[in-house]
C-alpha positions in Angstrom: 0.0 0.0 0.0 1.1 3.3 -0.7 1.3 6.5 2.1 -1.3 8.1 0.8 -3.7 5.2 0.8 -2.5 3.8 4.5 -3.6 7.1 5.5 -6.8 6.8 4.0 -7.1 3.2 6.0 -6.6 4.9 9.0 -8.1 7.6 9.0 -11.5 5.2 8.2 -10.4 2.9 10.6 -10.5 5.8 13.5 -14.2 6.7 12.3 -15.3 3.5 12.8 -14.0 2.8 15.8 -14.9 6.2 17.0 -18.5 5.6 15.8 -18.9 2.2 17.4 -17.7 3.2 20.1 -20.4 6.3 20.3 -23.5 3.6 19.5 -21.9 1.0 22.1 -21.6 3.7 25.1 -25.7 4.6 23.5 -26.9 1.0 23.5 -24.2 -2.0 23.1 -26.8 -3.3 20.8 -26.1 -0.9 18.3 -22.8 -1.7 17.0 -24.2 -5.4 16.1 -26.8 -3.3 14.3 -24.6 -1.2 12.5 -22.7 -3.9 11.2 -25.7 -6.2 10.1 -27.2 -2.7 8.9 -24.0 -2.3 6.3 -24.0 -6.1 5.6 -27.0 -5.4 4.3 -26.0 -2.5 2.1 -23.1 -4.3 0.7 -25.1 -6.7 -0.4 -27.6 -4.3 -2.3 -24.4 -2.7 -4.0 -21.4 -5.4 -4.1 -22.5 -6.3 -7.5 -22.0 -2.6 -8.7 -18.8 -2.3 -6.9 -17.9 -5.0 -8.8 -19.0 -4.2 -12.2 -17.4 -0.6 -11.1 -13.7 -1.5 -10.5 -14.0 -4.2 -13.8 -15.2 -1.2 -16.4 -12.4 0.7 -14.4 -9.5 -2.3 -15.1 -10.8 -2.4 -18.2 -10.2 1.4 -19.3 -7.3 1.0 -17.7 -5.9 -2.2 -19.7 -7.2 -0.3 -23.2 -6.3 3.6 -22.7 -2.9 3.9 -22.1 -1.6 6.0 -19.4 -0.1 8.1 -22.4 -3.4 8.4 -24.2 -5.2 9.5 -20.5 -2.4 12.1 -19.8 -2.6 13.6 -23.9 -6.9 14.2 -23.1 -6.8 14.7 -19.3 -3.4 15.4 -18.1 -2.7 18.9 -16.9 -0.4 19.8 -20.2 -4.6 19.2 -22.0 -5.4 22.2 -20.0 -8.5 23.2 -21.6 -9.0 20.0 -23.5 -9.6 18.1 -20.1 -11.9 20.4 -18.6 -14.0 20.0 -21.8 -13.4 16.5 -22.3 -13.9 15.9 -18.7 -17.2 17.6 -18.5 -18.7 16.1 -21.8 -17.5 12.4 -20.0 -19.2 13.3 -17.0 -22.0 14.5 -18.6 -22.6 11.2 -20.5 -21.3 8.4 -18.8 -24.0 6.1 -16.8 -24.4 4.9 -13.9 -23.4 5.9 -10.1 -20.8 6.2 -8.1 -20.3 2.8 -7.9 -19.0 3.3 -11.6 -17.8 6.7 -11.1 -15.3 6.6 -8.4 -13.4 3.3 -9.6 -13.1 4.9 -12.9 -12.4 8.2 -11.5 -9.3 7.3 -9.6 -8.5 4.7 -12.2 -7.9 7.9 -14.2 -6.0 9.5 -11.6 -3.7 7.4 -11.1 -3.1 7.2 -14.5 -2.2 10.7 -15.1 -5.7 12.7 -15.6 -5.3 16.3 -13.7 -7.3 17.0 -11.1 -8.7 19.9 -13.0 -10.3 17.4 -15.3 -11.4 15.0 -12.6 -12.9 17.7 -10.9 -15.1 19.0 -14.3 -15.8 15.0 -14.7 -17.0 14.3 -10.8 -18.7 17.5 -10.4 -20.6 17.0 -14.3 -21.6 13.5 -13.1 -22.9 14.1 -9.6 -24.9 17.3 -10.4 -26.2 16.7 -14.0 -27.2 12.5 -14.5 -29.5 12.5 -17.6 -30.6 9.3 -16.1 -31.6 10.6 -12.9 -32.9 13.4 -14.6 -35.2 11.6 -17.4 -36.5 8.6 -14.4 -36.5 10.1 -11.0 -36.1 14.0 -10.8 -38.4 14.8 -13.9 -41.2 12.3 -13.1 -41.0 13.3 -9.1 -40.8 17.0 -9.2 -41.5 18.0 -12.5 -39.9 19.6 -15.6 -40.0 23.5 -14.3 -37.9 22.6 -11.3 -35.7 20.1 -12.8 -35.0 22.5 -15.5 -34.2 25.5 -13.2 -31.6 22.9 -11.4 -30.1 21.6 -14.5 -29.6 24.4 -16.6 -27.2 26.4 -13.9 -25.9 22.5 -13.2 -24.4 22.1 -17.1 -22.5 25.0 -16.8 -20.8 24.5 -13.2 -18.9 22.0 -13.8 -15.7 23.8 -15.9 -15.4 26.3 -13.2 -15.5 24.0 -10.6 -12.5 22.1 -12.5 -10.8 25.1 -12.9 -11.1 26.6 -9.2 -10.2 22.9 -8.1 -7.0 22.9 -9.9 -6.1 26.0 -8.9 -6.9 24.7 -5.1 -4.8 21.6 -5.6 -2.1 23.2 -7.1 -2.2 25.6 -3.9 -2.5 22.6 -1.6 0.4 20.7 -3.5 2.4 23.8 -2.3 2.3 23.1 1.2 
């Protein structure tokens, strides 16, 4: 494992300890519950965990790390912000999908300017959710008046992120 991602371990590892702890000193019940409660969660999403990192191996095996860097990378500038907004804007599924695919990217070369433009395009503007759940639900008016703004966040968001990162990197 690398630093970064032993960090990540533990810094999950204290939250769930920290948050058993809380529903043990509550009830000592609850920490039984809480872990049959997320049993049964990862059995509602394993399989698209699964299919998630497989689609993410696969782009991995078939766009080269030089091909990822030449559309995403931070010398695309530009390029990736727009090619990371139209990808976010048109690939399916959630973030079971997303994420794998996401950091298969980044740790492939994409710049986070790029992720950024494809995370942000994905979570605020899903044609999918859109077209089966927000539209039928709450109507065309309001899910208009979110989307419209929502399309056109997404490069500035990239752009402000990469700017963060790069301020962050400094440090």
């Amino acid at each position: 494992m690398s630093r970064r991602t032993d960090t990540g371990v533990m810094i999950l590892l204290g939250l769930a300890v920290l948050a058993a702890g809380f529903a043990f000193v509550k009830d000592r019940s609850l920490p039984m519950a809480g872990l049959q409660a997320g049993a049964k969660l990862f059995g509602s999403v394993w399989v698209e965990l699964a299919l998630g990192f497989l689609i993410a191996g696969l782009l991995e095996v078939l766009i080269s790390p030089a091909e990822i860097t030449a559309w995403l990378g931070t010398d695309s500038s530009g390029r990736g912000i727009l090619v990371g907004w139209v990808a976010g804007l048109l690939i399916p599924g959630g973030p079971y999908l997303l994420f794998p695919i996401a950091a298969g990217l980044w740790k492939n070369g994409a710049a986070p300017g790029a992720l950024i433009t494809l995370i942000t395009a994905k979570t605020l503007v899903s044609p999918i959710r859109m077209l089966t759940y927000e539209a039928p639900l709450l109507g065309w008016p309001l899910t208009l008046a979110r989307v419209v703004p929502a399309v056109f966040l997404p490069p500035l968001m990239g752009l402000l992120g990469q700017w963060l990162f790069m301020l962050f990197m400094k440090k």
